[in-house]
C-alpha positions in Angstrom: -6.8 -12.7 12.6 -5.6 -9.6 11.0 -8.7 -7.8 11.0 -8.5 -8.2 15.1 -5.0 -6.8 14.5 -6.6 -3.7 13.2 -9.3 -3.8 15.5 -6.5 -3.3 18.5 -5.0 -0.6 16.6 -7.6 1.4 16.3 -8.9 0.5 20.4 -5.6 1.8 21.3 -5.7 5.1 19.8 -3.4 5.0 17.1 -5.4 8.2 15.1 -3.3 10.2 12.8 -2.3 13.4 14.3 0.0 16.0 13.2 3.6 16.1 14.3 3.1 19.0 16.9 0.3 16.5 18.4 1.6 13.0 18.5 0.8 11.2 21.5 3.4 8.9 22.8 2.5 5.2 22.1 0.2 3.5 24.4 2.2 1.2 26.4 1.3 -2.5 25.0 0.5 -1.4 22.0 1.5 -4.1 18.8 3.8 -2.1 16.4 1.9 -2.2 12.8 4.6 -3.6 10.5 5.1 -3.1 6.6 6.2 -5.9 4.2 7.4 -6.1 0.8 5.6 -9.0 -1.6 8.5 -11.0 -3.6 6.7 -12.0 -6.3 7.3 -14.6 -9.2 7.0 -14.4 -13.0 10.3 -12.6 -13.2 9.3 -9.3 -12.2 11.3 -6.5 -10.3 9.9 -6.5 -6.9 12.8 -5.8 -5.2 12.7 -2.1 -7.0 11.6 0.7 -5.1 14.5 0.3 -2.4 14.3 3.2 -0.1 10.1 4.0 -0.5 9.1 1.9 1.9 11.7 2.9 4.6 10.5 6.4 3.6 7.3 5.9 4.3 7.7 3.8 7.6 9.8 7.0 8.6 6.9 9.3 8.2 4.3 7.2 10.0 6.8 7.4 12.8 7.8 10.7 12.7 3.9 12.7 11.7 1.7 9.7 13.7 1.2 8.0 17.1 1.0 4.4 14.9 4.0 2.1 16.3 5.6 1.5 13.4 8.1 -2.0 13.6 11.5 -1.7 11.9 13.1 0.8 9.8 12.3 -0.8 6.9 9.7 -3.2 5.3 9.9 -7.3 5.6 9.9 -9.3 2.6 7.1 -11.9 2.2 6.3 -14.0 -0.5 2.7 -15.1 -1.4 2.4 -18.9 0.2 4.3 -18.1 3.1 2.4 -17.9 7.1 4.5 -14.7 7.3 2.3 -13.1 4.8 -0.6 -13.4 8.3 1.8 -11.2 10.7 1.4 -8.4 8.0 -2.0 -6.2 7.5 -0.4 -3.9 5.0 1.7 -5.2 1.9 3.1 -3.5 -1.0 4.1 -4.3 -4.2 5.6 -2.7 -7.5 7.3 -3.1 -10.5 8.2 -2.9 -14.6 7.6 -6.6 -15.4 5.5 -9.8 -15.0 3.6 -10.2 -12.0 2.5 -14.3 -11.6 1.2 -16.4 -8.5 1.5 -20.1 -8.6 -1.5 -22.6 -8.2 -0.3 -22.6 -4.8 0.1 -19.2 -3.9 -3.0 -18.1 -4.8 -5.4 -19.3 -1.8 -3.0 -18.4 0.1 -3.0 -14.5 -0.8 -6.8 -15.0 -0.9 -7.2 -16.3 2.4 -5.1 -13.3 3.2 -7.0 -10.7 2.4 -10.3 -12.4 3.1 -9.1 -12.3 6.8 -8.2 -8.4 6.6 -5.0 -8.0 4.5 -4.4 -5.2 2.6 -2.4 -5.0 -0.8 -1.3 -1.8 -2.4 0.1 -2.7 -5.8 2.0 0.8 -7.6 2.4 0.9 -10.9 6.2 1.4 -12.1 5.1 1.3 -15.7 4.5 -2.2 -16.8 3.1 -4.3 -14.2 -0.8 -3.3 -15.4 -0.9 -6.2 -17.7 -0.3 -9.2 -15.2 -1.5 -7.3 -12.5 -4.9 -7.6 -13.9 -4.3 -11.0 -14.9 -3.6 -12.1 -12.0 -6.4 -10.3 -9.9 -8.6 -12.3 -12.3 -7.2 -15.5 -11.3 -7.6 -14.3 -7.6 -11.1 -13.3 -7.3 -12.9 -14.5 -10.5 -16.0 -13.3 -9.4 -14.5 -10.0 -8.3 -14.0 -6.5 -10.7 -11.0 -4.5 -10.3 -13.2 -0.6 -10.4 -11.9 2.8 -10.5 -12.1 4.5 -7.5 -14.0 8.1 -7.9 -12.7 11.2 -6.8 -14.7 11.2 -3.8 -13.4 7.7 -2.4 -12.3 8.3 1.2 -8.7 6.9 0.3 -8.2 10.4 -1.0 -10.0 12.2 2.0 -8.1 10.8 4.9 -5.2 12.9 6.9 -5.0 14.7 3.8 -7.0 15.6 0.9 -6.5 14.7 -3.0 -10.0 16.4 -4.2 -8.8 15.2 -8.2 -7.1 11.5 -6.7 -3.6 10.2 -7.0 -1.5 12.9 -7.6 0.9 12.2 -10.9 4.5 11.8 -10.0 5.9 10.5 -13.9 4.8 11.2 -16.7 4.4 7.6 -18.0 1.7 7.2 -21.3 1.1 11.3 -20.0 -2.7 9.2 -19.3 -3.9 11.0 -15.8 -3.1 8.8 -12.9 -5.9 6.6 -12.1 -6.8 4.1 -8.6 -8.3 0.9 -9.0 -9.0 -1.4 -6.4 -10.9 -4.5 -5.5 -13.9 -4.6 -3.0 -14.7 -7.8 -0.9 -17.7 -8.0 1.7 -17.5 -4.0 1.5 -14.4 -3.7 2.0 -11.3 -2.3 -0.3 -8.3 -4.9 0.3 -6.7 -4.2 -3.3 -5.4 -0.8 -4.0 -3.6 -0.6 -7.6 -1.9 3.0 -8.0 -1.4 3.3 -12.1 0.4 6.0 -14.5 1.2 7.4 -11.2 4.2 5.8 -9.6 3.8 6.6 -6.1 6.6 4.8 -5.4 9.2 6.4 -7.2 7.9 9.7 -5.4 8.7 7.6 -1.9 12.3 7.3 -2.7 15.8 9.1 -1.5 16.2 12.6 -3.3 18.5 11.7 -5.2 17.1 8.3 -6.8 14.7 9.9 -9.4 15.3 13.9 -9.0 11.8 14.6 -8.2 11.1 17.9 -7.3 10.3 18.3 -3.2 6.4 19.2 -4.0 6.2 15.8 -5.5 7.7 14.1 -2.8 5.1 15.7 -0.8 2.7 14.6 -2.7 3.4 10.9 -3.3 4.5 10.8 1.0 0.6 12.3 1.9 -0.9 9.8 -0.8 1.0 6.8 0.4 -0.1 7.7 4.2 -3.8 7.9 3.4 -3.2 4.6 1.9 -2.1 3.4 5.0 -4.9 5.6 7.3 -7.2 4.0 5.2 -6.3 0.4 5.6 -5.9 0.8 9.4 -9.4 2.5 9.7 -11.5 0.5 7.2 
């Protein structure tokens, strides 16, 4: 199951360490791979084109984790596929929907050790919620203090998710969803983390805010591969 998959990561020694420290991959070691959730409902989750590449680039280059690929997979919700993944993101503007069908699917999922990281691009809130309703019913999507060790991992965020855009100009904000203890839904919102993961020249964000959105978006990882 994928929790055993992040079980034998963490056996294996795959500990964030700085660049100057990396340790060579542990021969045998299963690469952690990244995937990209195609969504329905008419939403764009194809946006966000270079992040994850971004992101899988830094793991490799500032970690020891094995990262598979250059850039992320593409799973949708009812698919097996969704299984060989411990780690899946999602963004977008629009309407976020899972079919009767793909719903036990994503539950069964997550219930096994999955992690979701959902980023606000400005829009998505709405069905988001919606649809974390229709997932876990008996389940509240809470805002994640300050002190949440999301924000604490490889690098510290003592005041949370840093703000990339502007947005509403509301303070970005972390919500996420606990199950048996543990945090398997991350949502990122009036942040956009993701736009902060792209090439230089998508979005013109200054360099400090690449930084930023790059050391928020590897805690996010740490934390799913430690927790």
């Amino acid at each position: 199951m994928l929790r055993g998959a992040f079980i034998l990561v963490l056996v294996l020694g795959l500990a964030f360490v700085a660049r100057a420290g990396a340790s060579p991959t542990p021969p045998g070691a299963r690469a952690f791979g990244i995937a990209r959730l195609k969504y329905g409902g008419g939403g764009d989750w194809y946006g966000d084109q270079t992040s994850l590449r971004n992101l899988m680039a830094a793991l490799r280059g500032r970690t020891s984790v094995p990262v598979a690929g250059d850039d992320a997979a593409v799973v949708e919700p009812a698919s097996a596929t969704l299984f060989q993944y411990p780690f899946v993101f999602a963004a977008g503007h629009g309407n976020l929907r899972f079919t009767d069908a793909e719903l036990p699917n994503v539950r069964r999922w997550l219930d096994a050790g999955g992690f979701l990281w959902v980023d606000d691009d400005f829009g998505i809130a709405p069905s988001f919620r919606r649809e974390m309703k229709r997932l876990f019913p008996d389940a509240e999507l809470i805002e994640l203090p300050f002190d949440h060790p999301v924000f604490h991992q490889r690098y510290d965020f003592p005041h949370g998710l840093p703000k990339i855009h502007e947005h509403d100009g509301g303070p970005a904000r972390a919500f996420g969803i606990v199950r048996d203890g543990r945090l398997c839904v991350f949502f990122s919102f009036d942040c956009d983390l993701g736009d902060g993961l792209e090439d230089e020249g998508v979005h013109n964000d200054p360099p400090e805010k690449r930084e930023a959105a790059l050391r928020m978006a590897m805690n996010i990882v740490q934390y799913a591969l430690t927790h």
